[in-house]
N, CA and C atoms as a LAMMPS dump frame, in Angstrom:
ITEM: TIMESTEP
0
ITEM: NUMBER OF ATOMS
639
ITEM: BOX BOUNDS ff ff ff
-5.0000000000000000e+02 5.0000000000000000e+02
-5.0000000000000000e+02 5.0000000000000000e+02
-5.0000000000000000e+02 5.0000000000000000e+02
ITEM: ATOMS id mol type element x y z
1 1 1 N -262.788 121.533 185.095
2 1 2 C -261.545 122.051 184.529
3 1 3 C -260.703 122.735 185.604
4 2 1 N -261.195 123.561 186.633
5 2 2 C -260.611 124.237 187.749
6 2 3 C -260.266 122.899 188.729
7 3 1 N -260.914 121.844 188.942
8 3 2 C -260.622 120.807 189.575
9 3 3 C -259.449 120.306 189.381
10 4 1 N -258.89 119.979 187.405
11 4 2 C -257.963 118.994 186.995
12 4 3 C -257.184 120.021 186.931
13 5 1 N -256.933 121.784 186.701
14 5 2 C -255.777 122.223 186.837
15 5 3 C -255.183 122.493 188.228
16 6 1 N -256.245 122.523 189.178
17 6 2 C -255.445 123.103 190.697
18 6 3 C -254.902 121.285 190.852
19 7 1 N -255.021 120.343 190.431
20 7 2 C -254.499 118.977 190.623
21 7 3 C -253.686 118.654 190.347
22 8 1 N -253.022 119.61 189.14
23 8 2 C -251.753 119.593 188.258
24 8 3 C -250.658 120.37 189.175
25 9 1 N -251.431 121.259 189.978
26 9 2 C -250.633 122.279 190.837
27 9 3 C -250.145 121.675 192.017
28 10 1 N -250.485 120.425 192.394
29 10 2 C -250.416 119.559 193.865
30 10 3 C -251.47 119.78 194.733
31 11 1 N -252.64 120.562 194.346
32 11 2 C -253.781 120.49 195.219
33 11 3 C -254.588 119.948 195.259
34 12 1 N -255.317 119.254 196.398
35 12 2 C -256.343 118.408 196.193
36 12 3 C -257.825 119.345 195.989
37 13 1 N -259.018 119.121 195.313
38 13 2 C -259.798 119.857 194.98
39 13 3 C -260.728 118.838 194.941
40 14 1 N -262.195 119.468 195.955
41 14 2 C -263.389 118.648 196.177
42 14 3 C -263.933 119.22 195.224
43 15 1 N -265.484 119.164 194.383
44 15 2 C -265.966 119.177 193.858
45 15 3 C -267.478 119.15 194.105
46 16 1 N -268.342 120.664 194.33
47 16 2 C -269.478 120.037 195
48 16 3 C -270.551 121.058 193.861
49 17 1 N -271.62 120.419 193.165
50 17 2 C -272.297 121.23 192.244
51 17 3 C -273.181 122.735 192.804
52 18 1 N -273.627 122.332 194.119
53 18 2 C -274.075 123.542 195.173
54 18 3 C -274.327 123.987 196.339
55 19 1 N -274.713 124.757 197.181
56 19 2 C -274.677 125.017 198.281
57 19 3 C -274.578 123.392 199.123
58 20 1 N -275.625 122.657 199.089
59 20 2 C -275.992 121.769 199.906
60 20 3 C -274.949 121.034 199.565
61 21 1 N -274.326 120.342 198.582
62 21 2 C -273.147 119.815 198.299
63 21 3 C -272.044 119.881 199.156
64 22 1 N -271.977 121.421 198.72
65 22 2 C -270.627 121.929 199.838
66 22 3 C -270.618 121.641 200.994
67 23 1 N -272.072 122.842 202.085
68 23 2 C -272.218 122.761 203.042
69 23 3 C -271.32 120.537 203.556
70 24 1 N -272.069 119.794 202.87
71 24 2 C -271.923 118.512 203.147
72 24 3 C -270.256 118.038 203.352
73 25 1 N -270.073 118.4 201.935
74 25 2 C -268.579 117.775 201.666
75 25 3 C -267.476 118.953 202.432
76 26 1 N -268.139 120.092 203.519
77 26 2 C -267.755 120.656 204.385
78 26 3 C -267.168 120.077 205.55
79 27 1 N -268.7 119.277 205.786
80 27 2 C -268.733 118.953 207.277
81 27 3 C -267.857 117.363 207.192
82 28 1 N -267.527 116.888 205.95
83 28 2 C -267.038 115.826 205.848
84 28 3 C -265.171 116.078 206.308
85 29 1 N -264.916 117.477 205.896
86 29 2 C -263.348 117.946 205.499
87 29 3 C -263.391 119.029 205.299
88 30 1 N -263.084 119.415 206.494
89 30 2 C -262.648 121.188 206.32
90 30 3 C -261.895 121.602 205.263
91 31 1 N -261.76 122.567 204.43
92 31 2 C -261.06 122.873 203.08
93 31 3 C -260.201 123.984 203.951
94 32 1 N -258.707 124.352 203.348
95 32 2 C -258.18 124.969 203.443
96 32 3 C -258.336 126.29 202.802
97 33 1 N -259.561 126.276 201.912
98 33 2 C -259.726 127.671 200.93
99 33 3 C -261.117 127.092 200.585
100 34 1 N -261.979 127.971 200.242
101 34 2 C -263.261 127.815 199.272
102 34 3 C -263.04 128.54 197.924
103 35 1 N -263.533 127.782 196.858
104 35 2 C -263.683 128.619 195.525
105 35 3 C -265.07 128.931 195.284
106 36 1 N -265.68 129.991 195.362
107 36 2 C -267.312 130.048 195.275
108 36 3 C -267.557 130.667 194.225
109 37 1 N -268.02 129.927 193.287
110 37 2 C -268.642 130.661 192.072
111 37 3 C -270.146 131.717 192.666
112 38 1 N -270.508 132.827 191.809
113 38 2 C -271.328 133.545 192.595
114 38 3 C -272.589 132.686 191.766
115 39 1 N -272.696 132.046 190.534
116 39 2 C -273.793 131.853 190.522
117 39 3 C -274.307 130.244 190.245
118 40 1 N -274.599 129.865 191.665
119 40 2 C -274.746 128.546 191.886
120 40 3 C -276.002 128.034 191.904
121 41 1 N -276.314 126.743 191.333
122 41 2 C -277.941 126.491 191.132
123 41 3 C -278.769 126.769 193.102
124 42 1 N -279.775 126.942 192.854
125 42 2 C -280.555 127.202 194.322
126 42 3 C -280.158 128.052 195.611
127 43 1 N -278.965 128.378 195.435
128 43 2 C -278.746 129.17 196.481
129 43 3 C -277.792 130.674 195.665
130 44 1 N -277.464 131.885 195.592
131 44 2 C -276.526 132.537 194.873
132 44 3 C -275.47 132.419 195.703
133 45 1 N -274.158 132.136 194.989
134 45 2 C -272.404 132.188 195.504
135 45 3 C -272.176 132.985 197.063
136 46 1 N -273.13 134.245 196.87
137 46 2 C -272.805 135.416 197.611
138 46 3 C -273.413 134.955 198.853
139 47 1 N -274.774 134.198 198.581
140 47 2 C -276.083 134.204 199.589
141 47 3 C -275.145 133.187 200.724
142 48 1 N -274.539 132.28 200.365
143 48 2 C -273.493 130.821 200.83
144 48 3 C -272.533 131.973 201.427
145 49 1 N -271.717 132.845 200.807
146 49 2 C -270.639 132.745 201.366
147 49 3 C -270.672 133.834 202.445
148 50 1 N -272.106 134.42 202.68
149 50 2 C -272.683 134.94 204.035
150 50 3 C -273.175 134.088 204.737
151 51 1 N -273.203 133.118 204.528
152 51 2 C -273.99 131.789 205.638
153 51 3 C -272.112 131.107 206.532
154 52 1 N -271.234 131.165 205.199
155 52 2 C -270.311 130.465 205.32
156 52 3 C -269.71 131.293 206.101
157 53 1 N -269.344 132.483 206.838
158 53 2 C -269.303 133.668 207.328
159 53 3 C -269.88 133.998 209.013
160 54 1 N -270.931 132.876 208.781
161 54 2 C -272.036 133.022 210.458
162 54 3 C -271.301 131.848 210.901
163 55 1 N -271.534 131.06 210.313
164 55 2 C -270.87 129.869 211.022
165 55 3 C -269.48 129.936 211.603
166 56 1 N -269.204 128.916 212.967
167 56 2 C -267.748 128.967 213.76
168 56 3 C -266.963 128.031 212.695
169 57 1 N -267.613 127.155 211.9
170 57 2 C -266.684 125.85 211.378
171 57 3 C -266.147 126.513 210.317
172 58 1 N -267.061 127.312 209.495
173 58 2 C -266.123 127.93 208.288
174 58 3 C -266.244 129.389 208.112
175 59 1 N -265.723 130.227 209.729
176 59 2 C -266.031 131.767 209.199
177 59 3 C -264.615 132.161 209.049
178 60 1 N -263.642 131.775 209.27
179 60 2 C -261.978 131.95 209.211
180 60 3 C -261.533 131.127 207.817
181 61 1 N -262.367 130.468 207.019
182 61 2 C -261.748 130.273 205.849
183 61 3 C -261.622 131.445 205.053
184 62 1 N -260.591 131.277 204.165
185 62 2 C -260.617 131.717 202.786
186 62 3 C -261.061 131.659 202.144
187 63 1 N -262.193 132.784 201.017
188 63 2 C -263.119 132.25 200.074
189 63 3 C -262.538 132.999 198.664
190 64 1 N -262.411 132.48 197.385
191 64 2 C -262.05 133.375 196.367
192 64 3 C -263.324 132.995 195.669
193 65 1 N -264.079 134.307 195.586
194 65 2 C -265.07 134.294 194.987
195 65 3 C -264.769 134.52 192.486
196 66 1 N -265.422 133.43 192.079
197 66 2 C -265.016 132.987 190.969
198 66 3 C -266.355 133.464 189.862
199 67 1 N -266.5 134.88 189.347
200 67 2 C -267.78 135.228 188.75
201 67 3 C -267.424 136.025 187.162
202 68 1 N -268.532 136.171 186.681
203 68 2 C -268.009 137.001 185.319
204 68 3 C -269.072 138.305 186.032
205 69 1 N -269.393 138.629 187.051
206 69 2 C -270.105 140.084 187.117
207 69 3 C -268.129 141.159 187.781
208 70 1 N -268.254 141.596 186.722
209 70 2 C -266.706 142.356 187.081
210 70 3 C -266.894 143.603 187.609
211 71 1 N -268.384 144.481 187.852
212 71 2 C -268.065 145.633 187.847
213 71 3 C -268.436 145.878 189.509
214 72 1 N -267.816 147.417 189.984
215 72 2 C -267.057 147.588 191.133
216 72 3 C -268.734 147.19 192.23
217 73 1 N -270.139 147.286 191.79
218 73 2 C -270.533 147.01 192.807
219 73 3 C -270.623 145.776 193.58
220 74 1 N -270.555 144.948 192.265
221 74 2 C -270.751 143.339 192.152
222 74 3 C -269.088 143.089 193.357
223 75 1 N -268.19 143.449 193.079
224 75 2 C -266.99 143.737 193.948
225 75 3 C -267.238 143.963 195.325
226 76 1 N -267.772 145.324 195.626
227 76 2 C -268.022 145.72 196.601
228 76 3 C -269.156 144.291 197.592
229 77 1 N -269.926 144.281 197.113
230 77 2 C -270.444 143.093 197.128
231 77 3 C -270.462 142 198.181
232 78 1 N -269.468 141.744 196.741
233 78 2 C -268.533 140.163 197
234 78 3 C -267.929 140.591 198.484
235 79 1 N -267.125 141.579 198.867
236 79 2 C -266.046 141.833 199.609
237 79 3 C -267.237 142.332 200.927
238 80 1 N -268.518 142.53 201.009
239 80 2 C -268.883 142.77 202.263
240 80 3 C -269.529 141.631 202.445
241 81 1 N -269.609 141.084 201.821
242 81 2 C -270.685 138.923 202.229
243 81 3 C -269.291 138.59 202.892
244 82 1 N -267.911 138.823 202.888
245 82 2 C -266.769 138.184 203.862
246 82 3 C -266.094 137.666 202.639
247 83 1 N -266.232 137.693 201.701
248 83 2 C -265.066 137.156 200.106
249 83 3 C -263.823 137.734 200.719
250 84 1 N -262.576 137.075 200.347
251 84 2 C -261.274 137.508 200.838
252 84 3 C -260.808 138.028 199.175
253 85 1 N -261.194 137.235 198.355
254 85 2 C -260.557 137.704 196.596
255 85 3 C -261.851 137.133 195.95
256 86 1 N -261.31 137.821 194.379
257 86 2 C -261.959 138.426 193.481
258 86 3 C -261.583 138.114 192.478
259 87 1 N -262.07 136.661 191.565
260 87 2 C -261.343 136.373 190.466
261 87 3 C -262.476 136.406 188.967
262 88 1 N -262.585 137.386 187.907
263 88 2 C -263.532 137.619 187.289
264 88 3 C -263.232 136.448 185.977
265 89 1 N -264.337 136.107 185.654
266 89 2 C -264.437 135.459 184.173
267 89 3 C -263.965 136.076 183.037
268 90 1 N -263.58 135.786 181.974
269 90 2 C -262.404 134.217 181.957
270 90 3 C -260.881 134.886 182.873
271 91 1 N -260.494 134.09 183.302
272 91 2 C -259.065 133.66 183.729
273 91 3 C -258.079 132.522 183.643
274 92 1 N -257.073 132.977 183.719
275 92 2 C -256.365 131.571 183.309
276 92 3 C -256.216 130.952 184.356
277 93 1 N -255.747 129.6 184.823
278 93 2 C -255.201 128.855 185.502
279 93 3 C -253.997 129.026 186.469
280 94 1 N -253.11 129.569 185.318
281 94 2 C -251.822 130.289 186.196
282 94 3 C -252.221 131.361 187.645
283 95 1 N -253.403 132.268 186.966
284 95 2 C -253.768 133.522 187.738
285 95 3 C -254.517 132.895 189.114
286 96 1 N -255.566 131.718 188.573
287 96 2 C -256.284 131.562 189.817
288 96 3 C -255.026 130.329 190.95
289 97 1 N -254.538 130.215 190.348
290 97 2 C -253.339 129.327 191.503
291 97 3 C -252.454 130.499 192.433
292 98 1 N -252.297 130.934 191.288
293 98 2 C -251.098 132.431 191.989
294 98 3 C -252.065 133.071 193.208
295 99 1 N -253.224 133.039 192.882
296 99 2 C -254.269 134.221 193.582
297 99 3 C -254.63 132.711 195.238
298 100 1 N -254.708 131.824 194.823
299 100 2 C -254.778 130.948 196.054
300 100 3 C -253.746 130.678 197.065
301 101 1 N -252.399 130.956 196.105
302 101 2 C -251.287 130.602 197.253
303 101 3 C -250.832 132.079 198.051
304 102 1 N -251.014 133.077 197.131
305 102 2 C -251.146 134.166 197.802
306 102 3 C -251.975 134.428 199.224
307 103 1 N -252.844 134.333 198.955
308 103 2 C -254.182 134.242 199.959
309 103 3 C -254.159 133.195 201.286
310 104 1 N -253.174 132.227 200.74
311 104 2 C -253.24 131.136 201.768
312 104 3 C -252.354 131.383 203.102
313 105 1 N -251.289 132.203 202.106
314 105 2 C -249.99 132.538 202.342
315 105 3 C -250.088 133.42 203.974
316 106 1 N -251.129 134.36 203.232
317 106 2 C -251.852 135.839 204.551
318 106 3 C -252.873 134.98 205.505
319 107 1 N -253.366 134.299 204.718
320 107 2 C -254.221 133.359 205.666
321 107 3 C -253.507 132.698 206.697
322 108 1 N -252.406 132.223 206.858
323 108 2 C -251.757 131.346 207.538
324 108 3 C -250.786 131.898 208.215
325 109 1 N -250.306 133.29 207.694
326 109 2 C -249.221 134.456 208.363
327 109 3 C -248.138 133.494 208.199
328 110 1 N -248.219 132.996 206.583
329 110 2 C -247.37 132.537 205.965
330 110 3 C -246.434 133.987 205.367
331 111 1 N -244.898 133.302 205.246
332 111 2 C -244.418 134.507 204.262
333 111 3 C -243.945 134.029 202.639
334 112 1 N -243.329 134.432 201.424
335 112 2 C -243.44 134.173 200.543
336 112 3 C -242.692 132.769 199.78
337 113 1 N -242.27 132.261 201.175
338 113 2 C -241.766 130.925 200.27
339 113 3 C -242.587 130.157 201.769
340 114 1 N -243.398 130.034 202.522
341 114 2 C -244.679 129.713 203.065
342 114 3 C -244.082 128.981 204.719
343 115 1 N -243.471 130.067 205.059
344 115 2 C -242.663 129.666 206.268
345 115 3 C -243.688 130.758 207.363
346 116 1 N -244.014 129.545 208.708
347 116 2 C -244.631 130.221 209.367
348 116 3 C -243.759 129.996 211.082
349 117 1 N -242.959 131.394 211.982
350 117 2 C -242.433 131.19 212.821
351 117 3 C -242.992 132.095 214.089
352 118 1 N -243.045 131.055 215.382
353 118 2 C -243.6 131.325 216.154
354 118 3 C -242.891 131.148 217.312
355 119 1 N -242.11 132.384 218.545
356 119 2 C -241.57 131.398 219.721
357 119 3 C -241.012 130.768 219.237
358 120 1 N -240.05 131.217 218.292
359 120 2 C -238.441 130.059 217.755
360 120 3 C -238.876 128.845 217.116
361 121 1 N -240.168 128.335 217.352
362 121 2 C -240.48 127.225 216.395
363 121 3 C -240.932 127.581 214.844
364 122 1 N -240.651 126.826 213.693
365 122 2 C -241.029 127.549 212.688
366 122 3 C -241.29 126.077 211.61
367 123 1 N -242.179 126.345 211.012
368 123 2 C -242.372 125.689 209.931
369 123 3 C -242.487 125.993 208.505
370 124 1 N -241.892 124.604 208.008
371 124 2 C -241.443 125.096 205.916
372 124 3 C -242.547 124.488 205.7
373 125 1 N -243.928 124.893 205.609
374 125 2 C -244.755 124.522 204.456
375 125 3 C -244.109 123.312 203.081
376 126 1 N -243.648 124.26 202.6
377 126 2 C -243.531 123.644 201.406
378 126 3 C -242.9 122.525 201.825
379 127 1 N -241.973 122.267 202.902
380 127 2 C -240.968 121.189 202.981
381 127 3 C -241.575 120.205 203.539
382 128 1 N -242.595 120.746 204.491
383 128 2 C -243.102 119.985 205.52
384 128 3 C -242.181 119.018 206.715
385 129 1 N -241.796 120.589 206.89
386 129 2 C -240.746 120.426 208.096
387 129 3 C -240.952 121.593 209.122
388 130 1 N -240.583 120.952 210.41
389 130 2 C -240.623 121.995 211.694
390 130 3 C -239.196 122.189 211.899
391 131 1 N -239.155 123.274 212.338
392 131 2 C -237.789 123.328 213.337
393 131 3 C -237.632 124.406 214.526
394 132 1 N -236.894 123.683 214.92
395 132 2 C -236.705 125.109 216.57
396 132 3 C -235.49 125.334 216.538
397 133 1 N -234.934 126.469 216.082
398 133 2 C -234.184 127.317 216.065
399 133 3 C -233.455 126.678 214.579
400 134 1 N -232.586 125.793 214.633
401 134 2 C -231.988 125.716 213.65
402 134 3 C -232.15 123.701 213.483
403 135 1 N -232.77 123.299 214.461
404 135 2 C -232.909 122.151 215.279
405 135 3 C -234.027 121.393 214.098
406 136 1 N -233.775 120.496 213.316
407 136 2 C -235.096 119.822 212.915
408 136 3 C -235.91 119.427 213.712
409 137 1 N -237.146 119.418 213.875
410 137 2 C -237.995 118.537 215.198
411 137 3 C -238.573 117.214 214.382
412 138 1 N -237.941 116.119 215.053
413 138 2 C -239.202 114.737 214.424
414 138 3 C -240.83 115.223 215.072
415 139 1 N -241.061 115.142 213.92
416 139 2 C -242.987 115.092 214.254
417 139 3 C -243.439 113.485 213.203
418 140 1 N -244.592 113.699 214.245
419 140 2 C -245.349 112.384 213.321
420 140 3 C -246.205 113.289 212.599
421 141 1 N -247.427 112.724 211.108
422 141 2 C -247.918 113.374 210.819
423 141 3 C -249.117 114.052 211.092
424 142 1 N -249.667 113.29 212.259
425 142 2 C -250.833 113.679 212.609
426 142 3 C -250.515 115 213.624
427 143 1 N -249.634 114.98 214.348
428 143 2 C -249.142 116.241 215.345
429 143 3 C -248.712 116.807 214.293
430 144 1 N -248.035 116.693 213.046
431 144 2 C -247.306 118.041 212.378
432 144 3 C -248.646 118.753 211.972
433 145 1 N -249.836 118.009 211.735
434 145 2 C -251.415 118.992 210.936
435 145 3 C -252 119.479 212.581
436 146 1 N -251.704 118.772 213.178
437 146 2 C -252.16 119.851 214.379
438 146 3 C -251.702 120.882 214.752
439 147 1 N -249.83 121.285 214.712
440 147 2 C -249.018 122.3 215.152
441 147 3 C -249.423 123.303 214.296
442 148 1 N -249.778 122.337 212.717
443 148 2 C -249.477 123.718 212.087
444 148 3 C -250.788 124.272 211.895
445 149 1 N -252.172 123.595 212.357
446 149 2 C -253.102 124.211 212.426
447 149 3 C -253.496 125.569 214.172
448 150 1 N -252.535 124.888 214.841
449 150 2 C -252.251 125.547 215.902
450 150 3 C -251.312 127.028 215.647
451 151 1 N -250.445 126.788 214.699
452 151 2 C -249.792 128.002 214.635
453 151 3 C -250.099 128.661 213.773
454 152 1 N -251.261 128.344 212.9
455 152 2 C -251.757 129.401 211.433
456 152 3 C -253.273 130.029 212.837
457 153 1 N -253.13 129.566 213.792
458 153 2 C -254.525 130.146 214.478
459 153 3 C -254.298 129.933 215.81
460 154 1 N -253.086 131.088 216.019
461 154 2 C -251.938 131.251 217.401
462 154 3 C -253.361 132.166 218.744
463 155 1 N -253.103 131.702 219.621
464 155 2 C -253.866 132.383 220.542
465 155 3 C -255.002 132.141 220.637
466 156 1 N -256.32 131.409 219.524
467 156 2 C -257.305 131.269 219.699
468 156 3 C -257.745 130.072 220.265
469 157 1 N -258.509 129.622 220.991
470 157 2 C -258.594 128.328 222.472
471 157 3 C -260.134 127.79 221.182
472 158 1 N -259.574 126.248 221.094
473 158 2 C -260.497 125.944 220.471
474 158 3 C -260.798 124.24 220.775
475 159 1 N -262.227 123.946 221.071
476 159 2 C -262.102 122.58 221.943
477 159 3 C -262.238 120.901 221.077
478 160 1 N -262.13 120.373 222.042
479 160 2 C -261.835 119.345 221.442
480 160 3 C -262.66 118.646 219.859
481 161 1 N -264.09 118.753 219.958
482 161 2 C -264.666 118.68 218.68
483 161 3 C -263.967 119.658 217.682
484 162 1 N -263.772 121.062 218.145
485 162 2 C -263.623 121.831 217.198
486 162 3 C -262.307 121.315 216.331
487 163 1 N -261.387 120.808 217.124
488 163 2 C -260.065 120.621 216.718
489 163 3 C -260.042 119.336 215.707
490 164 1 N -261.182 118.105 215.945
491 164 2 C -261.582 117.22 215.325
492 164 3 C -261.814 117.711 213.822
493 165 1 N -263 118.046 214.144
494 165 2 C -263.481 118.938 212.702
495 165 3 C -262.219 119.122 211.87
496 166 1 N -261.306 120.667 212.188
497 166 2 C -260.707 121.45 211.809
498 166 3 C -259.267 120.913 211.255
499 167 1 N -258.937 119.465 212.069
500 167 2 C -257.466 118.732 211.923
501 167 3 C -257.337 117.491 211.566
502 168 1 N -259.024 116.327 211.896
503 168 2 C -258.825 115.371 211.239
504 168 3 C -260.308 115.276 210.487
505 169 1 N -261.099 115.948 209.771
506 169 2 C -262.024 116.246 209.068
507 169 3 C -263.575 115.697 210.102
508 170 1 N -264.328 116.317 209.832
509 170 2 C -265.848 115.726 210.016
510 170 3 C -266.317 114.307 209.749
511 171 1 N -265.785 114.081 208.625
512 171 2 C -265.935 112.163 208.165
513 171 3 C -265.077 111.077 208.473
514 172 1 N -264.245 111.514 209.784
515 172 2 C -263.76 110.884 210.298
516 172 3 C -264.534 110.846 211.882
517 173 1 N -264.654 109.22 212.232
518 173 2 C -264.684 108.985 213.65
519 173 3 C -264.027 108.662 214.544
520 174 1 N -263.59 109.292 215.04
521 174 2 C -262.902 109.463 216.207
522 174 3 C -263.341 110.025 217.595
523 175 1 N -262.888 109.457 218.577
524 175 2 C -263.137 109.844 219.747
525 175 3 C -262.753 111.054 220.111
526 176 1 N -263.431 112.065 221.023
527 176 2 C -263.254 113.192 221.054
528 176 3 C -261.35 113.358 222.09
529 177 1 N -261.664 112.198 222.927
530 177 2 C -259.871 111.94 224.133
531 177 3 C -258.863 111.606 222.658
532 178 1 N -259.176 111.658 221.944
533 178 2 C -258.069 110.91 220.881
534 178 3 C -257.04 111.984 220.546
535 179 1 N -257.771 113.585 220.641
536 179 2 C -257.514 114.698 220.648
537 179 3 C -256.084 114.863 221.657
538 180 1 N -256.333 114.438 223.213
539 180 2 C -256.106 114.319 224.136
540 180 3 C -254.628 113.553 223.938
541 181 1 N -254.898 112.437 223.37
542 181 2 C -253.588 111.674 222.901
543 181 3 C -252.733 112.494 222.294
544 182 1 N -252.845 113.361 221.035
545 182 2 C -252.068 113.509 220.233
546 182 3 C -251.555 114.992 220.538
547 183 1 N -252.447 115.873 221.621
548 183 2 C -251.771 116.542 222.418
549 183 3 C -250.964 116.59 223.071
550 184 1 N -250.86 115.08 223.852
551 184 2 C -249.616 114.527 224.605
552 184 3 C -248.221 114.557 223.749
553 185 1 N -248.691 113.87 222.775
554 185 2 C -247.554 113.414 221.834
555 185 3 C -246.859 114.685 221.483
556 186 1 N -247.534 115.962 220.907
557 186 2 C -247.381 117.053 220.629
558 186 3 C -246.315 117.847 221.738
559 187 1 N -246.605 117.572 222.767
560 187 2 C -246.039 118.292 223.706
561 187 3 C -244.668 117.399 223.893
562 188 1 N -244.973 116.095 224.096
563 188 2 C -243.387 115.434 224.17
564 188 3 C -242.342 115.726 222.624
565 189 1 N -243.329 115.899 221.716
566 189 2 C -242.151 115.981 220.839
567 189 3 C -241.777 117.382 220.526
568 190 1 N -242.344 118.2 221.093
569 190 2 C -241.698 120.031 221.566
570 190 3 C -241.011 119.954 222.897
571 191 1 N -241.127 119.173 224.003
572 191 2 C -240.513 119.205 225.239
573 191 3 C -238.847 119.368 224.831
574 192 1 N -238.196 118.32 224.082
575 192 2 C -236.507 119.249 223.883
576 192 3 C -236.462 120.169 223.654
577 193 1 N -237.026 120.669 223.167
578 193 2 C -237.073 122.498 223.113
579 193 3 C -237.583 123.287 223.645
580 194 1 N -237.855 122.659 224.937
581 194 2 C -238.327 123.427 226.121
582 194 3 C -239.666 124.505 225.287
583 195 1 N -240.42 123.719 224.353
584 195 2 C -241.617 124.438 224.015
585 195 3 C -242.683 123.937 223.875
586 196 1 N -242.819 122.918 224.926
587 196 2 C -244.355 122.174 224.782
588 196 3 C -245.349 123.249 225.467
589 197 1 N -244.522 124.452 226.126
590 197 2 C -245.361 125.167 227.049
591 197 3 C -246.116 126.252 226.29
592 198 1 N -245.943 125.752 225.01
593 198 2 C -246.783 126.935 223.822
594 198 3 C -248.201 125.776 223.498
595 199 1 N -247.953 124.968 224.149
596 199 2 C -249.343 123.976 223.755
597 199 3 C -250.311 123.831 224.936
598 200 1 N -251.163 125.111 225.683
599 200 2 C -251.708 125.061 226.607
600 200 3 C -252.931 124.881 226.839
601 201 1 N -253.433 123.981 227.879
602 201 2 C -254.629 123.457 228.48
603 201 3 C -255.428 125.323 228.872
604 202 1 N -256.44 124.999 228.427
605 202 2 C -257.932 125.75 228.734
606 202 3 C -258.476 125.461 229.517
607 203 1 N -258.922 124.818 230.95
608 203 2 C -259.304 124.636 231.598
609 203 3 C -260.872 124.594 231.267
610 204 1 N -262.258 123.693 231.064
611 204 2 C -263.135 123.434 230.371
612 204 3 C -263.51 124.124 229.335
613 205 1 N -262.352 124.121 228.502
614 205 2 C -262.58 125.118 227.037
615 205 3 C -261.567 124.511 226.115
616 206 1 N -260.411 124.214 226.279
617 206 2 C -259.737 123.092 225.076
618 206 3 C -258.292 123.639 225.221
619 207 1 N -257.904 123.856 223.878
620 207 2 C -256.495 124.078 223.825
621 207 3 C -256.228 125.189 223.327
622 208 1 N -255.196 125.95 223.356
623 208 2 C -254.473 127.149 222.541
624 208 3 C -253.252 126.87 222.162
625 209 1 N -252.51 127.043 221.037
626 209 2 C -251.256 127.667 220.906
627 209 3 C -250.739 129.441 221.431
628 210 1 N -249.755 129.068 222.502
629 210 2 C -249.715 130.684 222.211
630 210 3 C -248.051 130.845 222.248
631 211 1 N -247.266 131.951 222.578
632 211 2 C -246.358 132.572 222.304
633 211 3 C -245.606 132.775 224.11
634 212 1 N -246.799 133.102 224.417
635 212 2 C -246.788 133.521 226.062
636 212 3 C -246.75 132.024 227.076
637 213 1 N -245.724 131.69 226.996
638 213 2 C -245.8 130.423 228.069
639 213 3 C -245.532 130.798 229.596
């Protein structure tokens, strides 16, 4: 039911019955958010979303933890295993969408109509559009999920598998230089705007977005 209403909302929503599920349909496609119910067959919600927490692949997600234990320790809880929100049993549909785009919003150093600007470049979420300064930029789509995974996670140097994982999912094969390609591309199609120099080489460590060219 949480599946077919966040679907109604324009979101796509995996579906995994428990830990091992997830963990899987993880490594297949990074999720932009986790919904973790706390009480999941074989492993508890909480026990996962401290595992989900150690790990590099999913310790910067978003988790909205989804339980009927409402009271403040069960809270407290939730919020020291690394839970970002707190959505108690029953709720409506409206609430848990509102509570995801919110969250996504801070997650991404999005602001409230989901515009994220960096070094004069800026992107409309919702529009799924870039621009530099007032300038539309043509992007293709595979560089627009890289920029904008680059600019929701400005400054942090992350290498070429990682970027695989994180931009074209785990269940995809691809070559790790393919990365390499679409970096190129990335940079020629910021070069008119004299801002490919926010797309910088790591020297045996990968790539960063930063601010500081």
């Amino acid at each position: 039911m949480v599946a077919f209403a966040l679907g109604k909302a324009g979101m796509q929503a995996i579906h995994a019955a428990d830990a091992r599920a997830a963990q899987s349909a993880i490594a297949d496609q990074v999720p932009d958010l986790i919904l973790l119910d706390w009480m999941l067959p074989g492993m508890p919600g909480i026990d996962f979303a401290r595992r989900l927490r150690r790990e590099d692949l999913t310790r910067d997600i978003p988790i909205i933890m989804l339980t009927a234990r409402g009271d403040e320790v069960d809270r407290v809880n939730g919020l020291d295993a690394g839970v970002d929100d707190y959505v108690v049993k029953p709720f409506s549909a409206r609430e848990l969408i509102a509570r995801i785009r919110a969250l996504m919003r801070r997650a991404h150093g999005e602001d409230s109509a989901g515009v994220i600007e960096i070094a004069g470049l800026r992107i409309d979420s919702a529009a799924h559009r870039v621009f530099a300064g007032e300038h539309i930029v043509p992007i293709g789509p595979t560089e627009y999920r890289l920029l904008h995974f680059f600019m929701t996670h400005p400054e942090r140097v992350y290498s070429r598998s990682q970027l695989l994982d994180h931009v074209w999912g785990g269940g995809v094969y691809v070559e790790e230089r393919t990365v390499d390609v679409h970096i190129r591309r990335l940079r020629m199609t910021l070069m008119p705007f004299a801002l490919d120099g926010c797309v910088q080489t790591v020297r045996g460590s990968g790539y960063r977005f930063s601010a500081s060219v």
